[in-house]
DOVOTI-431276 format. One record per residue (C-alpha): residue number from 1; residue in one letter; x, y, z. Coordinates in Angstrom, 3 decimals. Layout:
N
NUM, a, X, Y, Z
...
//
This chain:
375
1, x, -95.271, 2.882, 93.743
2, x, -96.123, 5.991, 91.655
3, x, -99.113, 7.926, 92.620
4, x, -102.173, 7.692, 90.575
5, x, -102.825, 10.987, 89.028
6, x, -105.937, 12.592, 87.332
7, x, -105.511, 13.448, 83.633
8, x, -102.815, 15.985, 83.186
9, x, -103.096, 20.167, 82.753
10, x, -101.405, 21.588, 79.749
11, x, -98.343, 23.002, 81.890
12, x, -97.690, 19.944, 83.484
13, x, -94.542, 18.546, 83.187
14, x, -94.401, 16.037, 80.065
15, x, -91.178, 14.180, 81.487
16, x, -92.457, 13.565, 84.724
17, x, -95.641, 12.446, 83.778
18, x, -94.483, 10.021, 81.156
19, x, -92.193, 8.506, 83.694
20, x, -93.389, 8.523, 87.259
21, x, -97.236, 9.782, 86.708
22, x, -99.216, 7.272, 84.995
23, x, -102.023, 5.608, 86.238
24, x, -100.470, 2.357, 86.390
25, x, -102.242, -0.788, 87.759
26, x, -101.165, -2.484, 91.181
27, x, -100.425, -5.654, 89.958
28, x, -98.241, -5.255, 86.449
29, x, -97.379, -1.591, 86.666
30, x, -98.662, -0.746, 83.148
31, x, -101.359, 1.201, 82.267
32, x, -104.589, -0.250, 81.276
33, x, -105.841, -0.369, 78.083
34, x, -108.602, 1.356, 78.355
35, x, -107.119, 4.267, 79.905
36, x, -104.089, 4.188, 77.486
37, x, -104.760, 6.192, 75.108
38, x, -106.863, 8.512, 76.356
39, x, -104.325, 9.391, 79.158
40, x, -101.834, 10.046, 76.356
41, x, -103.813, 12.436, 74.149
42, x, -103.980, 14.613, 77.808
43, x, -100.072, 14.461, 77.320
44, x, -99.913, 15.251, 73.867
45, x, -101.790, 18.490, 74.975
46, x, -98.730, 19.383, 77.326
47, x, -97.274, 22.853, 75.809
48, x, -93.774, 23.915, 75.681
49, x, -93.228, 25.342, 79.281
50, x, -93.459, 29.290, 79.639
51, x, -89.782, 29.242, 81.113
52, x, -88.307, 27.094, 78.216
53, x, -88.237, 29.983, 75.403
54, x, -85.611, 31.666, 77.819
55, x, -83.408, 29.399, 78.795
56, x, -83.149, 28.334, 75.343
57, x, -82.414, 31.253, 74.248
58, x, -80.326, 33.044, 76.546
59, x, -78.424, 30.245, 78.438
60, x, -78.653, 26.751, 75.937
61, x, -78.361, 28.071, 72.431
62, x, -76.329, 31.951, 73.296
63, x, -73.699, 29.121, 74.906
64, x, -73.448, 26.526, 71.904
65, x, -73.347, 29.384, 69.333
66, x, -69.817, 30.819, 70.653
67, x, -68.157, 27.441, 70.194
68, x, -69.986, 25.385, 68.128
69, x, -71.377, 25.214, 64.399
70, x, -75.231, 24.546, 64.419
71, x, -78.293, 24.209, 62.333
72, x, -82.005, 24.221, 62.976
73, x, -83.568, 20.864, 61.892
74, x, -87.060, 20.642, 61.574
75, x, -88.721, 17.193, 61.727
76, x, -90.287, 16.360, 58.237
77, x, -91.857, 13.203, 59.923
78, x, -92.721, 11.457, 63.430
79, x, -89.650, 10.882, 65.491
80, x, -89.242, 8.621, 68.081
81, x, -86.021, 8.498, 70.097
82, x, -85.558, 6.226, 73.193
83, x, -88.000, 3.763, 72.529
84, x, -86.424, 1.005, 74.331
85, x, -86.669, 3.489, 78.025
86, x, -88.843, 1.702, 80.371
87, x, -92.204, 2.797, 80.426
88, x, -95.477, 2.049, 81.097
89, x, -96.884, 2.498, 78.426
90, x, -94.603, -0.025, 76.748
91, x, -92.659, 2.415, 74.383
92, x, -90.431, 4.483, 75.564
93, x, -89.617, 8.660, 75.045
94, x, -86.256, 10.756, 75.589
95, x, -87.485, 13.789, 77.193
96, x, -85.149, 16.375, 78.630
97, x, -85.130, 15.511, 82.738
98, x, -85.522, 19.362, 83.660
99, x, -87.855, 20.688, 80.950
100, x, -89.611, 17.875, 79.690
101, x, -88.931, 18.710, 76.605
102, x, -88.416, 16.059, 73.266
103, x, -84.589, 15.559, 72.761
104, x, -82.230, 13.670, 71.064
105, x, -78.509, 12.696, 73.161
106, x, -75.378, 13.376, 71.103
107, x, -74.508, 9.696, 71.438
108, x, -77.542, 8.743, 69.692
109, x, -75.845, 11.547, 66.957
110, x, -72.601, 9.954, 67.671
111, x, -73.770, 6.287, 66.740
112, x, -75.586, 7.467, 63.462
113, x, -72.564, 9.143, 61.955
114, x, -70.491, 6.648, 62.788
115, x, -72.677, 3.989, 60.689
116, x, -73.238, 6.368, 58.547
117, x, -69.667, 7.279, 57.957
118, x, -68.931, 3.934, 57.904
119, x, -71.596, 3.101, 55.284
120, x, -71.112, 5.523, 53.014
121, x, -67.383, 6.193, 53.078
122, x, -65.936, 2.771, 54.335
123, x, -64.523, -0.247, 52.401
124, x, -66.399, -2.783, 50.504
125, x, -68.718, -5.597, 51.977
126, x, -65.925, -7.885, 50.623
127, x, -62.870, -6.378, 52.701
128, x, -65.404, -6.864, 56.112
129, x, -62.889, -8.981, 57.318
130, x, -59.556, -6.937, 56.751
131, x, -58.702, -4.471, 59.715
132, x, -58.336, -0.923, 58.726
133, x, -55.149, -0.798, 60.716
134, x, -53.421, -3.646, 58.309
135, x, -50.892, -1.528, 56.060
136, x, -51.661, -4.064, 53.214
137, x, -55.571, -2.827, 52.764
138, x, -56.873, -2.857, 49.558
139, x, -58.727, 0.126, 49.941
140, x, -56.565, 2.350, 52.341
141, x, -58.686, 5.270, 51.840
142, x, -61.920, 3.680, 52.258
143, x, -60.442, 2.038, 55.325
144, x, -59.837, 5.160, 57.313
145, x, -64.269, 5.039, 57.725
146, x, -64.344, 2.126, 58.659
147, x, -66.425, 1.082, 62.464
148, x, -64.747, -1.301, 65.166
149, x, -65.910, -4.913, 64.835
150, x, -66.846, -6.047, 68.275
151, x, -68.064, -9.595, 66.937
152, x, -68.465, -12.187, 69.859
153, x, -66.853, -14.968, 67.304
154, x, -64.373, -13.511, 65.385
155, x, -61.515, -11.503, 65.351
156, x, -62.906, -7.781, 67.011
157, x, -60.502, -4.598, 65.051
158, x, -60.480, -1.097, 65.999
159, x, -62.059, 1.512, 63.514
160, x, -60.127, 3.633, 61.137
161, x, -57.997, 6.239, 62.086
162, x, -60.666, 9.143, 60.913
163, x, -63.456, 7.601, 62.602
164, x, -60.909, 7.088, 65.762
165, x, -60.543, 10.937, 65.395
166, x, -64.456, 11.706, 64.978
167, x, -65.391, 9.481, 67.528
168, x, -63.077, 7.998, 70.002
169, x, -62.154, 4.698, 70.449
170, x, -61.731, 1.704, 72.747
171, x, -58.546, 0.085, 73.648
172, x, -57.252, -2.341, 71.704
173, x, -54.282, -4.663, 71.065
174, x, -52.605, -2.273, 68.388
175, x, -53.928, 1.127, 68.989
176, x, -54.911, 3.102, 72.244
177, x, -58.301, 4.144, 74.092
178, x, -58.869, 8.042, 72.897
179, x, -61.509, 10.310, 73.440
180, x, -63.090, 11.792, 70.011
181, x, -61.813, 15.337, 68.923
182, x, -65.275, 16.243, 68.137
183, x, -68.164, 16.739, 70.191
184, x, -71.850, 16.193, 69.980
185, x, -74.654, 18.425, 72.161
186, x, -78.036, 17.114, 72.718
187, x, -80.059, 18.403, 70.076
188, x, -82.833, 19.944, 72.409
189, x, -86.292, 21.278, 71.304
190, x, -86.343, 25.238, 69.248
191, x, -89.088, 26.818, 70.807
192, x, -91.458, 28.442, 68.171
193, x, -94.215, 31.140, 68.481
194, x, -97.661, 29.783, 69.276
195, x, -99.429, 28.501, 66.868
196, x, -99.482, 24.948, 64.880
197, x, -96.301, 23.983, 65.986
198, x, -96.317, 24.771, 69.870
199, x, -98.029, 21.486, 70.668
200, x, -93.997, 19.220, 71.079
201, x, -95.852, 15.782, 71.332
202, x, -98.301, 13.383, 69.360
203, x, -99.952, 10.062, 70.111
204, x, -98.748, 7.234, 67.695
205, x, -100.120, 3.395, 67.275
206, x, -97.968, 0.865, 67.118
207, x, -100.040, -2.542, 65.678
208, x, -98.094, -6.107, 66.369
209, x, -99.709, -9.043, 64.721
210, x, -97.984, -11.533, 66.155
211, x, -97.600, -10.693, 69.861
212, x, -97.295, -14.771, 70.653
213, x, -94.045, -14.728, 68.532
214, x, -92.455, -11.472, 69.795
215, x, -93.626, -11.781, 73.612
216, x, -93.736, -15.522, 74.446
217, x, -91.690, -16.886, 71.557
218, x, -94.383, -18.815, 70.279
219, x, -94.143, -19.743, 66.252
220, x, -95.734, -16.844, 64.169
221, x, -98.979, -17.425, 62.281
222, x, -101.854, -15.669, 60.692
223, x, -105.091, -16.092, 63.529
224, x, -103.736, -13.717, 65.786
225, x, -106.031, -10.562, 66.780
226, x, -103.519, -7.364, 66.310
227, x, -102.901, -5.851, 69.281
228, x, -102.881, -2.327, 68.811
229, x, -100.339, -0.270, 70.951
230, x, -100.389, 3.690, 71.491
231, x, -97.398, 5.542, 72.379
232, x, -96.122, 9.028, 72.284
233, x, -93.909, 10.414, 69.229
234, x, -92.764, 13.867, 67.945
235, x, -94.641, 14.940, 65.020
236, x, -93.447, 16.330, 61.983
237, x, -92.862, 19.848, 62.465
238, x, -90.622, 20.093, 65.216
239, x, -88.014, 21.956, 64.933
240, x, -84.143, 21.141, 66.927
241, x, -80.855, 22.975, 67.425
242, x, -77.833, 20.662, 65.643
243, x, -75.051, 22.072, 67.609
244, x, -71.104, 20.458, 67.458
245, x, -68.031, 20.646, 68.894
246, x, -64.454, 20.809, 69.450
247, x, -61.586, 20.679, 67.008
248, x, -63.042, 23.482, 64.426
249, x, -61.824, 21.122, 61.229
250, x, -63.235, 18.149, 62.157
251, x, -65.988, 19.525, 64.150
252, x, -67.332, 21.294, 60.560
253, x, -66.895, 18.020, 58.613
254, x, -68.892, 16.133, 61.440
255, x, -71.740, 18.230, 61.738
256, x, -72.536, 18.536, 57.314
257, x, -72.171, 14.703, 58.181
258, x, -74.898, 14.481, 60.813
259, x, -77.041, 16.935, 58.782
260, x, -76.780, 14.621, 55.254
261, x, -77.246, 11.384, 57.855
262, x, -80.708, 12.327, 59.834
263, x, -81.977, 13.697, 56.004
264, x, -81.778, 10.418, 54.186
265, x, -81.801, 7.911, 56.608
266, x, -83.614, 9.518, 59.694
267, x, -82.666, 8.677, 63.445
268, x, -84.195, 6.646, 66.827
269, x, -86.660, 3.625, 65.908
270, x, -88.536, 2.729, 63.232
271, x, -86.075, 4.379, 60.211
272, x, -87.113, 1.503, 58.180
273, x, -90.961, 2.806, 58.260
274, x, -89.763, 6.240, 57.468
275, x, -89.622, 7.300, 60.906
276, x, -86.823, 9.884, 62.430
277, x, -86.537, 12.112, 59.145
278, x, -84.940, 15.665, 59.923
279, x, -83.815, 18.357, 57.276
280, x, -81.987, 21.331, 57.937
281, x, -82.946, 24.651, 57.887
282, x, -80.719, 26.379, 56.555
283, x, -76.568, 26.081, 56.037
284, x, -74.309, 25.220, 59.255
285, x, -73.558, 28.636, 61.467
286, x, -69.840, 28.941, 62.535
287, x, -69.046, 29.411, 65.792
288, x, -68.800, 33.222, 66.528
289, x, -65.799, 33.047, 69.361
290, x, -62.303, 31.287, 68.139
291, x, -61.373, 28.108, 69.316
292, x, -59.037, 28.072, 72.282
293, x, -55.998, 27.992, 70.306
294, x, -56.515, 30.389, 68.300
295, x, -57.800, 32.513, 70.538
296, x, -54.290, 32.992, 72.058
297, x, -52.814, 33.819, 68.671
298, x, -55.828, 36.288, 68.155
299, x, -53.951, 38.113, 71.461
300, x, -50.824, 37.397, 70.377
301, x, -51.684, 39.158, 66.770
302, x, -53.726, 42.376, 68.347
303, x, -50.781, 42.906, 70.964
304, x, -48.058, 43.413, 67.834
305, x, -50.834, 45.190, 65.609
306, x, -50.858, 47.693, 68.717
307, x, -47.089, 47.915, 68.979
308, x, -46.123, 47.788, 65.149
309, x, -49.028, 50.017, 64.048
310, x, -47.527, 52.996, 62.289
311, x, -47.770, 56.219, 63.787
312, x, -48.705, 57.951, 59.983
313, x, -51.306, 57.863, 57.022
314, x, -49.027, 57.278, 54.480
315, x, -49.934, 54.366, 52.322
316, x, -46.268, 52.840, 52.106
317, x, -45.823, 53.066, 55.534
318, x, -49.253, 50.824, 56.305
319, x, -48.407, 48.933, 53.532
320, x, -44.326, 47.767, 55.192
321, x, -46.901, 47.168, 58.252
322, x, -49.130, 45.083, 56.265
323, x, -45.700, 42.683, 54.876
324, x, -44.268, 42.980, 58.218
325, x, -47.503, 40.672, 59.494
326, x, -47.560, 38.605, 57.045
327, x, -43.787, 37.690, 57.542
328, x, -44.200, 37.426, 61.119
329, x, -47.634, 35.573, 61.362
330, x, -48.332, 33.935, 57.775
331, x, -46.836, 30.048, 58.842
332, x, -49.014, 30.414, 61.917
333, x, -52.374, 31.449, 60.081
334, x, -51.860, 28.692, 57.673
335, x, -52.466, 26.063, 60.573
336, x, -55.971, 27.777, 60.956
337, x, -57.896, 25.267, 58.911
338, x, -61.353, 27.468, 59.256
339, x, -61.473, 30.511, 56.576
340, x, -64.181, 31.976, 59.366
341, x, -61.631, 31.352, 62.332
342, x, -58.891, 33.007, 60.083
343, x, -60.587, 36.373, 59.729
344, x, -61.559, 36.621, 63.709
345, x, -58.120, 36.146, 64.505
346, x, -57.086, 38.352, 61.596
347, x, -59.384, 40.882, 63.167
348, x, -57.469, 43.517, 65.199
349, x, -55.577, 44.361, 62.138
350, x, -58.606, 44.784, 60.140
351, x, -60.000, 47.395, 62.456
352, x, -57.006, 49.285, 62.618
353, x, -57.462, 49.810, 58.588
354, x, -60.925, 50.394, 59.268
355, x, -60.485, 53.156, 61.294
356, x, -62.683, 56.613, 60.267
357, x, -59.128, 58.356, 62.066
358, x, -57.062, 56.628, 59.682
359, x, -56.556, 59.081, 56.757
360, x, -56.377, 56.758, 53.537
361, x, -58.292, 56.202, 50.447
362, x, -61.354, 53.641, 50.393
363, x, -58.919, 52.027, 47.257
364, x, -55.888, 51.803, 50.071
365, x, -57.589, 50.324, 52.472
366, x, -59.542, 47.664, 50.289
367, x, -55.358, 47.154, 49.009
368, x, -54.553, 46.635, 52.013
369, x, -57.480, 44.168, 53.113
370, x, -56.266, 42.147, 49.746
371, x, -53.269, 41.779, 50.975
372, x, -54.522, 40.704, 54.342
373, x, -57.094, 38.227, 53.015
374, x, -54.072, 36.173, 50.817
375, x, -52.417, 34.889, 53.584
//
C-alpha cells in the first residue's frame, strides 16, 4: 500500500510521485476528489531536476548526436502520452523512471509513422483487401507503405516491403520476422533556462458526460451530471530531442517522416481534440561520426591518402594523386547514400590539400577539392 504523503516540494521527484505517492484512499486506491486536484497543481510545480541539464547534455544528447539525426521539437499544444498507464488519478503519464521527466517511447514514434506512412503513402481504401506482397497489385508503389492487417476475421498480410524495412515485421506465411533497419530513441525532455518554460507539467480536465455509458455500460442520455476529471499533461512549450537511428538512408527519410507526422496530426491521446501537436525547431542535424560501415572505409581511405600522398608541391603531381583516388575508391563512395557521410569519409584527403605546409595556390587546391567533391 503506498504511503500517504504530504503535498509535494518542487524537487521532488514527478515520476515517483505520480506513481507510488498519492494520497490514495484505503478502500479503492484512487485519490479523492477533493484532494485531486489540488494534489496535482503541487505536482505541476515540480521543476526540472538540478542534475537533469547535465546528463542531458553531456551523456543523453552528446551520445545520440554522433550517430543519429535529430531535431528539437517544441510542443505547440498540451501533450499527453501514456494515458492508458495505471494511475490513480485515473489518467495516466509517461514519465522517464530515473528523472521524472515527460517523455515520449520510440515505439509510440514507431506506431505513428507507421500509420502515418501508411496513410499518406499507402494504397487506396479500395485495394484494403489486396496484400502488398501479391505481384498483381494495382498500385505496386503505393503498396510498398502499406501496414500489416492483423484482423481477427479475415485474412491477416504482412506490410510492404518499405515499411518491413522502416519498421520490422512479424512472421508470416510468405515473408520472415525482421527487425527494422531504423531506430527510434525516446524523445526525452530539452532542458531550457529558467524562466516560463522550466515548469515540465500542467494540470488538465478531462469532463465525461456520460460516465453510466462509458463505466457501467449503461445506454447514454442527456440527465447525467458531468463528471469532471483532472489529470496531468505537458503544456505547450515544451521542448524534446527527435533523435533516429541506424541505416543512415533510411534513418534520414524516417526521421523528416516523424517530424511532418507529430506536426499535422500530433501524437499520444486526444489527437482528435488537437492534442499532441509538436513542430520542429529547426532542420534535421546529421549525425557527426560515420556509420559503422563507413567508418572502416574512412580508415581504409586515410591509410592510402598517407601512403599515396605525393612527396612534392607540384600541382600535376597532386592532381595524378587526386585521379588515382578516384579510380581506386569512386564505386565504393557511390554506395554512401548520405552527401554528409560522403565528405567525413572523404575527409583525410581533404586535409592533406588543406595543409598551410602544402605549397599550392588557393585556385589549386579549390581544383583539386572540385575534383574531390564529383565523385
Amino acid at each position: 500500500m503506498p504511503k500517504m504523503l504530504d503535498f509535494p516540494r518542487p524537487d521532488s521527484h514527478a515520476g515517483l510521485l505520480y506513481e507510488s505517492g498519492a494520497p490514495v484512499g484505503l478502500d479503492d486506491g484512487k485519490i479523492p476528489d477533493a484532494k485531486k486536484r489540488p494534489w496535482l497543481e503541487a505536482v505541476s510545480a515540480i521543476r526540472i531536476p538540478h542534475d537533469y541539464p547535465d546528463w542531458f547534455k553531456h551523456r543523453w544528447r552528446k551520445w545520440l548526436e554522433q550517430e543519429c539525426f535529430v531535431a528539437e521539437l517544441t510542443a505547440t499544444s498540451r501533450l499527453l502520452v501514456g494515458s492508458g498507464i495505471a494511475s490513480a488519478t485515473e489518467v495516466g503519464l509517461q514519465l522517464h523512471h530515473t528523472w521524472g521527466v515527460p517523455m515520449v517511447p520510440g515505439s509510440s514514434l514507431k506506431g505513428v509513422l507507421s500509420h502515418y506512412l501508411h496513410a499518406v503513402y499507402g494504397p487506396d481504401l479500395e485495394h484494403d483487401e489486396i496484400s502488398p506482397c501479391d505481384p498483381a497489385h494495382p498500385q505496386p508503389e503505393q503498396a510498398r507503405f502499406r501496414r500489416p492487417r492483423l484482423a481477427k476475421h479475415k485474412p491477416s498480410f504482412p506490410p510492404g516491403d518499405w515499411q518491413r524495412i522502416i519498421c520490422g515485421t512479424a512472421e508470416y506465411d510468405d515473408v520472415r520476422a525482421a527487425a527494422g533497419h531504423v531506430v527510434f530513441h525516446d524523445m526525452l525532455l530539452v532542458p531550457q533556462a529558467q524562466g516560463e518554460h522550466s515548469l515540465m507539467l500542467s494540470v488538465d480536465v478531462l469532463t465525461p458526460h456520460h460516465s453510466g455509458y462509458y463505466m457501467k455500460g449503461h445506454a447514454a442520455n442527456d440527465y447525467e451530471s458531468p463528471v469532471p476529471v483532472p489529470f496531468l499533461a505537458v503544456p505547450p512549450g515544451v521542448k524534446f530531442l527527435l533523435a533516429v537511428g541506424g541505416d543512415r538512408a533510411w534513418a534520414k527519410f524516417a526521421a523528416e517522416q516523424v517530424c511532418d507526422a507529430v506536426r499535422d496530426w500530433g501524437l499520444g491521446a486526444k489527437t482528435a481534440a488537437g492534442y499532441g501537436r509538436l513542430e520542429p525547431d529547426s532542420d534535421l542535424i546529421a549525425p557527426r561520426a560515420v556509420s559503422a560501415a563507413s567508418r572502416g572505409l574512412k580508415e581504409e581511405v586515410a591509410e592510402w591518402a598517407r601512403q599515396h600522398a605525393p612527396g612534392n608541391t607540384l600541382f600535376a603531381a597532386w592532381e595524378a594523386f587526386i585521379q588515382s583516388f578516384c579510380k581506386a575508391f569512386g564505386e565504393r563512395l557511390k554506395g554512401v547514400s548520405d552527401e554528409e557521410e560522403r565528405k567525413k569519409v572523404t575527409q583525410p584527403v581533404n586535409t592533406l590539400i588543406a595543409n598551410k605546409d602544402l605549397k599550392l595556390s588557393n585556385k589549386e587546391k579549390a581544383a583539386l577539392r572540385e575534383k574531390l567533391a564529383g565523385l
